[in-house]
C-alpha positions as CSV (number, residue, x, y, z in Angstrom):
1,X,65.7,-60.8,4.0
2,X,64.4,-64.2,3.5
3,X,61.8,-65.7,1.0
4,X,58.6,-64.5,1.8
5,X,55.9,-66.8,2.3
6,X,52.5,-67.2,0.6
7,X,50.3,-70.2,1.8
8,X,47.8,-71.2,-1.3
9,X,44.5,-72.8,-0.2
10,X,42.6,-74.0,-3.1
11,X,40.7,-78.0,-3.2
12,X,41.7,-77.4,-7.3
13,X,45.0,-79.0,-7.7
14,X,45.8,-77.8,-10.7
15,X,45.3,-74.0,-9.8
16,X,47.0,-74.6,-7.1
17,X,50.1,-76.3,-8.7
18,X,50.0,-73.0,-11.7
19,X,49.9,-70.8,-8.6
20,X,52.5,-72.0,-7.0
21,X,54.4,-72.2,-10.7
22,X,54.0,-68.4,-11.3
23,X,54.8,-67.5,-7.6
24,X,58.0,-69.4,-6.9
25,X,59.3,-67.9,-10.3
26,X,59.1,-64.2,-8.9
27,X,60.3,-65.3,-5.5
28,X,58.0,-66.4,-3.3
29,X,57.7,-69.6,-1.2
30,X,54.3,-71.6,-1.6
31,X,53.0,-73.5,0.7
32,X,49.2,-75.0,-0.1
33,X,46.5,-76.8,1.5
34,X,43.2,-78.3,-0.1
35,X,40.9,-77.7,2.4
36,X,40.1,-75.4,5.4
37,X,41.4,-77.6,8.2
38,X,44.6,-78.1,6.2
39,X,44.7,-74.5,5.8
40,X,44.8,-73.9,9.6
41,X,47.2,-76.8,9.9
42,X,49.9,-75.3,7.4
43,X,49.4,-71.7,8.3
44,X,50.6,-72.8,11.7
45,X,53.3,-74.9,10.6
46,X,54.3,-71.9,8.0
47,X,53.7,-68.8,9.5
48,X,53.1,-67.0,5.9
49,X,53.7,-63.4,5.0
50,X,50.0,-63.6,2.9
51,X,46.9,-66.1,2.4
52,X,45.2,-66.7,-0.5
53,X,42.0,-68.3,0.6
54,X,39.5,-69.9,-1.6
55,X,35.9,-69.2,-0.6
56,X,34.4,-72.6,-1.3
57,X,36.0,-75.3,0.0
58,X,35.4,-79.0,2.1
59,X,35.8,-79.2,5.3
60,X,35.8,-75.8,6.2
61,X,34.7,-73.2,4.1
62,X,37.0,-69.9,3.3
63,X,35.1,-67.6,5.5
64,X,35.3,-69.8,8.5
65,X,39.1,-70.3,8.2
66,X,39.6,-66.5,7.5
67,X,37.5,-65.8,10.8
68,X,39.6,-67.8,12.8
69,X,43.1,-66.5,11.3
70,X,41.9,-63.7,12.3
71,X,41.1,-64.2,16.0
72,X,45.2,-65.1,16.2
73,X,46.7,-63.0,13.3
74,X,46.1,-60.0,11.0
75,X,47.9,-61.7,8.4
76,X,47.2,-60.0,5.0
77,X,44.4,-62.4,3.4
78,X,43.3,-62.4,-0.2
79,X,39.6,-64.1,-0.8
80,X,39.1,-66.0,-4.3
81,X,35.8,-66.3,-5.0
82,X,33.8,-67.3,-8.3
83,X,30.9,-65.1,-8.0
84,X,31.6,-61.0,-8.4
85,X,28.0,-61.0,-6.1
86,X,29.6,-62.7,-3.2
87,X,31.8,-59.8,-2.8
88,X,29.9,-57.8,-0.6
89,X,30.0,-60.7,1.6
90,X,33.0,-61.8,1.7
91,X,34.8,-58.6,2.3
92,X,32.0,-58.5,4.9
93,X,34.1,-57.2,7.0
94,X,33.2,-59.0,9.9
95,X,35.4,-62.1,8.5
96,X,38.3,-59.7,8.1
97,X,39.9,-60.3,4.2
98,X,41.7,-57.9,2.6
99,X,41.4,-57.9,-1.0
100,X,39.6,-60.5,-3.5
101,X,39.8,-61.3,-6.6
102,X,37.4,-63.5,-8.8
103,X,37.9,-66.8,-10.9
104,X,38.6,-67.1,-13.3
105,X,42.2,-64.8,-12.8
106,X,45.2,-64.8,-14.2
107,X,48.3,-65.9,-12.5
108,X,49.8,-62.3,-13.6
109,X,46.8,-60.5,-12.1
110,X,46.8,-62.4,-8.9
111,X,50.7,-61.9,-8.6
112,X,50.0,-58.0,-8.6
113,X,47.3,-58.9,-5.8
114,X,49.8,-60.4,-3.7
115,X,52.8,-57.5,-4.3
116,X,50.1,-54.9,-3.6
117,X,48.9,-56.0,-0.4
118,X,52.4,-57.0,1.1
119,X,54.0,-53.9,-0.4
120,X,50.7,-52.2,1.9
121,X,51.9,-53.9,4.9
122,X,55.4,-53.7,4.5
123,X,54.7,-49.5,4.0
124,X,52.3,-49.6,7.4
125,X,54.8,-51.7,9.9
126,X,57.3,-48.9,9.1
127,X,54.6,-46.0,9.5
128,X,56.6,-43.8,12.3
129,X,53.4,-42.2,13.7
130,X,51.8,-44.1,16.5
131,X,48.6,-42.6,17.2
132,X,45.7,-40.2,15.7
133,X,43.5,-38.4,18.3
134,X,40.4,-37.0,16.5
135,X,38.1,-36.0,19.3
136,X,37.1,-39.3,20.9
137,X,38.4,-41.6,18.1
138,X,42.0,-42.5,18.9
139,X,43.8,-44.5,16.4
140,X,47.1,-46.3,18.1
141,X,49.6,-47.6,15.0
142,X,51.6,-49.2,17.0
143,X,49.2,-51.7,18.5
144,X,47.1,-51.4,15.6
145,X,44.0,-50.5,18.3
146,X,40.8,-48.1,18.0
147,X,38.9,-46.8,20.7
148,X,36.3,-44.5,20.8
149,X,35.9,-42.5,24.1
150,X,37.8,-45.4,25.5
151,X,36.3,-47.9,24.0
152,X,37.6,-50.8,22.1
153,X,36.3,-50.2,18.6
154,X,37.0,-54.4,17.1
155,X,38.2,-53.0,13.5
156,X,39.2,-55.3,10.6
157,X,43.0,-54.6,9.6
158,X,41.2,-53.1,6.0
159,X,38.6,-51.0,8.3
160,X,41.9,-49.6,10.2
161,X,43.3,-48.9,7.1
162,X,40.6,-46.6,5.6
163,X,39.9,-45.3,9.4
164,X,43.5,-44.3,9.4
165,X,43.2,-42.3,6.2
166,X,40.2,-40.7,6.8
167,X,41.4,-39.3,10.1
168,X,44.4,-38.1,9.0
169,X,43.3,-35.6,7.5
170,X,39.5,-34.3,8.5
171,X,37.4,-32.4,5.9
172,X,39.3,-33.9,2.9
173,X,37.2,-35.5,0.5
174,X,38.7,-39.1,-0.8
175,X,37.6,-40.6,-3.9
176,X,36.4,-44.0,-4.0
177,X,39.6,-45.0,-6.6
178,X,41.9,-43.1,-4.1
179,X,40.4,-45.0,-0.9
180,X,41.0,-48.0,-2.8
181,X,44.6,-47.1,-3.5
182,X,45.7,-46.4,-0.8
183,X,44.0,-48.8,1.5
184,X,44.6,-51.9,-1.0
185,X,47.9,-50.7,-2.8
186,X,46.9,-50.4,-6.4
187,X,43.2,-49.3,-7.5
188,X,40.8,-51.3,-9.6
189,X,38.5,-49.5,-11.8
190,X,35.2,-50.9,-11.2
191,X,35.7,-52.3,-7.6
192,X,34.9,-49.2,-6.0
193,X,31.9,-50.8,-4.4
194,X,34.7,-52.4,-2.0
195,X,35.0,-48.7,-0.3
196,X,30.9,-48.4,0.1
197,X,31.0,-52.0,1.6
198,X,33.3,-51.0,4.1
199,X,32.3,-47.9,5.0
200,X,28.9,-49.6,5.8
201,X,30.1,-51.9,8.2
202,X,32.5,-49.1,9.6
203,X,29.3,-46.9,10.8
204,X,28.2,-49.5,12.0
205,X,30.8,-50.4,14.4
206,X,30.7,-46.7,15.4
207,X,27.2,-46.3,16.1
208,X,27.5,-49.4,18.3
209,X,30.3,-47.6,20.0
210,X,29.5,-43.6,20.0
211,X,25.9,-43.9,18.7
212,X,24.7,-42.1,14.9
213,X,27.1,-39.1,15.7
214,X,29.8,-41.5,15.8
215,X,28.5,-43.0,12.7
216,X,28.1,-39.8,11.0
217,X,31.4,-39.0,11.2
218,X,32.3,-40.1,8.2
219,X,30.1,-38.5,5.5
220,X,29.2,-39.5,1.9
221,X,30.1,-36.5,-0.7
222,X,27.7,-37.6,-3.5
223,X,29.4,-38.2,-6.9
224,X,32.7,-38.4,-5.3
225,X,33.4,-40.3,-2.1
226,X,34.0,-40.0,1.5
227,X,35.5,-37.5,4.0
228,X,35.8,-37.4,7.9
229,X,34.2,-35.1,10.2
230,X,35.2,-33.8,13.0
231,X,33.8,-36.1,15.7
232,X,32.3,-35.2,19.0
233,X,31.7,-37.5,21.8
């Protein structure tokens, strides 16, 4: 297997060049961009294995070039952002990231970022089972789809990934670390606010699918975390 690729966006040179630095020595190939048009420029020219996407940037902004990755790829994208209270935001799960991480960040921390989340992805392409059927919810792996009675359900790849755990197995109560783990790779102690912020936008989509039942499907255990129930159309 070849190199794998990681394309850096950043408009800070330096970061960018100690990036790069700390990457290529484990690996990796870099290849960076300083703005959001270059971004979409080089990612097509690339093809990378992972982005790491800076939120504020000229040109284009991070969310606006992570919204349109995303109407062509579910490349595995990691937000860098220098305000914790953005977070909510930008995992907003409309725009599709998969992980953050705040500035000011070590190379080291953002290297286990980028090995957890391709480590994720790597483990899902191989995932042998192709589909979950839960009442109306049906969860293709193969094609990465969800449909509720039929209907398209339009799912980040992060919202798949907790779906997909939830429904495997019904009536199991995850914690919010656990989530977290297994839908990111590794679990950070104090980001557990990640899981609430998709699990809000994940009712969502199912109410605007199947209605509150839908949305109640997945159920809050207070104190602890999340479980699904079984779902009725």
């Amino acid at each position: 297997m070849g190199k794998r690729t990681i394309l850096m966006v950043d408009d800070e040179p330096k970061l960018v060049e100690v990036v790069r630095a700390y990457l290529e020595s484990d690996g990796f190939r870099v290849v960076a961009a300083g703005d959001g048009k270059e971004a979409l420029e080089r990612f097509h020219q690339a093809r990378p294995d992972l982005v790491v996407l800076d939120l504020m940037m000229p040109e284009m902004d991070g969310l606006e070039v992570c919204r349109r990755l995303r109407r062509e790829s579910d490349v595995p994208i990691i937000m860098l952002t220098a305000r914790a209270e953005e977070v909510d935001e930008l995992l907003g799960l409309e725009f599709g990231a998969d992980d953050y991480i705040v500035k000011p960040f070590s190379p080291r921390a953002l290297l286990a970022r980028v090995r957890a989340v391709l480590r994720r992805a790597s483990a899902e392409a191989a995932d042998e089972e192709t589909s979950i059927v839960l009442g109306p919810l049906r969860l293709d792996q193969a094609r990465h789809e969800a449909t509720w009675n039929g209907e398209p359900l339009p799912l980040t790849p992060t919202e798949f990934r907790l779906l997909t755990v939830l429904a495997r197995r019904p009536k199991r109560v995850f914690d919010r670390l656990e989530l977290l783990e297994r839908i990111q790779g590794e679990a950070y102690a104090g980001y557990e606010r990640t899981v609430d912020a998709h699990v809000k936008n994940l009712r969502k989509k199912l109410a605007g699918a199947g209605g509150e039942a839908a949305a109640a499907s997945i159920a809050t255990v207070p104190g602890v975390g999340y479980k699904m129930e079984n779902p009725h159309a």
